[in-house]
N, C-alpha and C positions, 0 to 999 in steps of 0.2 A: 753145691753150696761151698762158701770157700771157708768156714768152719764148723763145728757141731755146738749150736747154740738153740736156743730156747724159737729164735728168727725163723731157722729153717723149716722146725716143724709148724709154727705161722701160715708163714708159706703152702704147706700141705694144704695149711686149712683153705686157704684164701684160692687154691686150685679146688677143692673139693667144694665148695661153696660153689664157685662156678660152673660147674656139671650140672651143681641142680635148680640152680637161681638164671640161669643162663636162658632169658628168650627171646628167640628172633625175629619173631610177631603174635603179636597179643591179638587178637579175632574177638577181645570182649566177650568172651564166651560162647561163642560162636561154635560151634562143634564138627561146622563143616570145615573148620580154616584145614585143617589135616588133609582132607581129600583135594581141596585145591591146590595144597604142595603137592599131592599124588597128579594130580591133574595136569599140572603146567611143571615139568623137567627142570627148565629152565630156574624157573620162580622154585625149585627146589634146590636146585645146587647154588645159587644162588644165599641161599637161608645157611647151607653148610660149609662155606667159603664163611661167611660174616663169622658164624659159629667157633670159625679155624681161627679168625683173623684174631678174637678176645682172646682164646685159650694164647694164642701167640704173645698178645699185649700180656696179659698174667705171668706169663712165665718170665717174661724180661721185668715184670715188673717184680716178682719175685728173690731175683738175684740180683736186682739193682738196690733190694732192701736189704737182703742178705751182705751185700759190698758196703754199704753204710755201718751195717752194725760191725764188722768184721774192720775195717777201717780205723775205726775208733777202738775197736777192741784190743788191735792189736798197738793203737799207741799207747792205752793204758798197759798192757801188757809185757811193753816193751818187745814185741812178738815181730821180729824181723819176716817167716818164713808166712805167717801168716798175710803179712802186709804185701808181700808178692804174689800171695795166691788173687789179692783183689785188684792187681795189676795188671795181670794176666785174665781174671772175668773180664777187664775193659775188652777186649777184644771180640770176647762172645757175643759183650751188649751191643756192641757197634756193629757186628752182622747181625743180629735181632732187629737192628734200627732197619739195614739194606733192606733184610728181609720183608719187615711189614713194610714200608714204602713202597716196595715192590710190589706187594698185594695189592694196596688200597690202590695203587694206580692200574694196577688190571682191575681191579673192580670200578673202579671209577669208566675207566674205557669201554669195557664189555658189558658194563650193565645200566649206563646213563641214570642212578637211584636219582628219585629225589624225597622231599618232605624228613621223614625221620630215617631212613637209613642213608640219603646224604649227610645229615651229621652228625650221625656215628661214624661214619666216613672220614669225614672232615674231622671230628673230634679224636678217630684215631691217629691219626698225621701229629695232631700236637700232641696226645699223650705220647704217644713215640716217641716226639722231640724232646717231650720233659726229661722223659726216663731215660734217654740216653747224656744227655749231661748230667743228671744226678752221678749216673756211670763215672763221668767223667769227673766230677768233683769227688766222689768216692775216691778213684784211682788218686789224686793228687793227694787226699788225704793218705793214705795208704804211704804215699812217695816220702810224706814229711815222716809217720810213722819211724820211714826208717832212719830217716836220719836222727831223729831226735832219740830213737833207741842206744845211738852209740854215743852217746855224751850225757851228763848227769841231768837229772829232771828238775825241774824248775821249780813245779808245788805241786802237791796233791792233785788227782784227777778231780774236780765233785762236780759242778756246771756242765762241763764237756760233755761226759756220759749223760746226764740228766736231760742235755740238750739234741744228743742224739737219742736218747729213748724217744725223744719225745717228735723228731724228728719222723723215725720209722712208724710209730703211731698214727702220723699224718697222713702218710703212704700208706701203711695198710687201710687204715679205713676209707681213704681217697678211693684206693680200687676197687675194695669192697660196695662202696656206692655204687661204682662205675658198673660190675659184674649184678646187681640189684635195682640196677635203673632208680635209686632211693636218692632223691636232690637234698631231702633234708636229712640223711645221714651227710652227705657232701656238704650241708654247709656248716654243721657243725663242726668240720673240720677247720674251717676258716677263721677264726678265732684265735686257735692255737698258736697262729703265726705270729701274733702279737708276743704272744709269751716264750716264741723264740726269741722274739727280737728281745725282750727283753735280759734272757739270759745271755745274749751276745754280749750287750753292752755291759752288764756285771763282769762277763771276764773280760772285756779289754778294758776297763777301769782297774780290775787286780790287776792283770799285765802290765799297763804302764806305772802301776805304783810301783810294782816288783822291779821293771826295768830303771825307773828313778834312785830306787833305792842300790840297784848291783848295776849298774852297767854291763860284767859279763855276760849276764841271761840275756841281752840283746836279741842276741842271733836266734837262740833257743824260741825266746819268747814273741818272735813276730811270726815262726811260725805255726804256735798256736793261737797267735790271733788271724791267721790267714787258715786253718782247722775250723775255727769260733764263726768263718764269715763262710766259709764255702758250708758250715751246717745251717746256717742261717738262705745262705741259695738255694740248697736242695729244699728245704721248709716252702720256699717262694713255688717252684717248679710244684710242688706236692699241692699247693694253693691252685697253681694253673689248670690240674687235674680236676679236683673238686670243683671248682669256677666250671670250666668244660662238662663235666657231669651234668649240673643243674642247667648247664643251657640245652643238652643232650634231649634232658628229660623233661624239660617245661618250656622250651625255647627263647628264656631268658638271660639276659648277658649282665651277669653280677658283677663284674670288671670293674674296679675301680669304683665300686659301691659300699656300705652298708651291706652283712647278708641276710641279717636275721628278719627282717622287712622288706626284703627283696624275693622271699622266696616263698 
């Protein structure tokens, strides 16, 4: 993790939830489903490959939380060495991305799924994709951190953090769905995203009054409204996840819907 924060041990939780919430086929209480993994070799590694492939998704999805909160943390913080370490996670995330790709396309190939673990399949491909541009908006944040470290600060942090609390909140429970096959913990996620957008548009309305009023804060202040939008992206990405969940788990595409009647 790239600091010691309240996030990392989260994290913990959100890996350990998975060990025991984690199932690869539900047999409806079926008592024989155990012996037909014993049974068929194949249809067993199979089940421990998919097994691999979540724990893999968690763990990026993990440090891709961890880079958000650290992110921001370190712009409130003023925290140069901090803001590097989640520069340098960019790199990890972006082999996590190679790596699952490269799974789900061997499993795609060697195992022809279809019905429900085609799209967990399928639904792993795009939570990958989310979480590694979250990655990558994290790092830019991170980038502006520094710079804005070395020049006087504009106004108080209050919005920002509020907005990345709230942000991280989105992600962990998005996973948490994901790792619980729970559609309607996922869409109570979706909602949230509202209330980011709205805390967006609070601070670029301060911002350009501030900027009205000083001219200097110009330079300072467009890069916390380009901070205000890339947490308002990653919120979106985090929506994409949730959205993915519920079609995971009920085979519905909430996309561009309503959720709460949708699910």
């Amino acid at each position: 993790m790239c600091c010691s924060s309240s996030r990392a041990s989260t994290s913990g939780i959100t890996r350990k939830r998975a060990n025991s919430a984690w199932l690869v086929y539900d047999c409806g209480g079926d008592p024989c489903g155990s012996i037909r993994l014993k049974e068929y070799p194949a249809l067993r590694h199979f089940a421990v490959e998919l097994e691999e492939l979540n724990q893999s998704l968690l763990e990026m999805g993990a440090l891709v939380e961890s880079s958000i909160h650290c992110s921001v943390q370190a712009l409130v913080d003023r925290d140069e060495r901090m803001a590097r370490r989640v520069i340098e996670d960019e790199a990890r995330i972006n082999q996590m991305e190679l790596d699952i790709d490269a799974r789900v396309t061997r499993l795609l190939a060697l195992n022809q799924p279809v019905a429900g673990d085609l799209r967990l399949l399928i639904m792993a491909l795009k939570i990958n994709t989310d979480l590694e541009r979250m990655g990558d908006l994290a790092a830019n944040m991170a980038e502006r951190a520094i710079t804005l470290s070395k020049v006087p600060a504009v106004k108080p942090f209050i919005d920002t953090p509020r907005m990345a609390s709230l942000v991280e909140d989105m992600l962990h429970r998005s996973l948490d769905a994901f790792v619980k096959r729970d559609a309607a913990l996922a869409a109570q996620v979706l909602p949230a995203d509202d209330e980011v957008d709205s805390l967006r548009d609070r601070i670029y309305s301060e911002l350009l009054e501030l900027m009205q009023e000083n001219p200097s804060v110009v330079p300072s202040a467009i890069h916390l409204m380009f901070v205000a939008r890339n947490l308002e992206r990653i919120a979106d990405h985090t929506t994409n996840i949730a959205e993915d969940v519920i079609f995971l788990v009920r085979g519905v595409d909430v996309r561009h819907h309503a959720t709460e009647n949708k699910v």
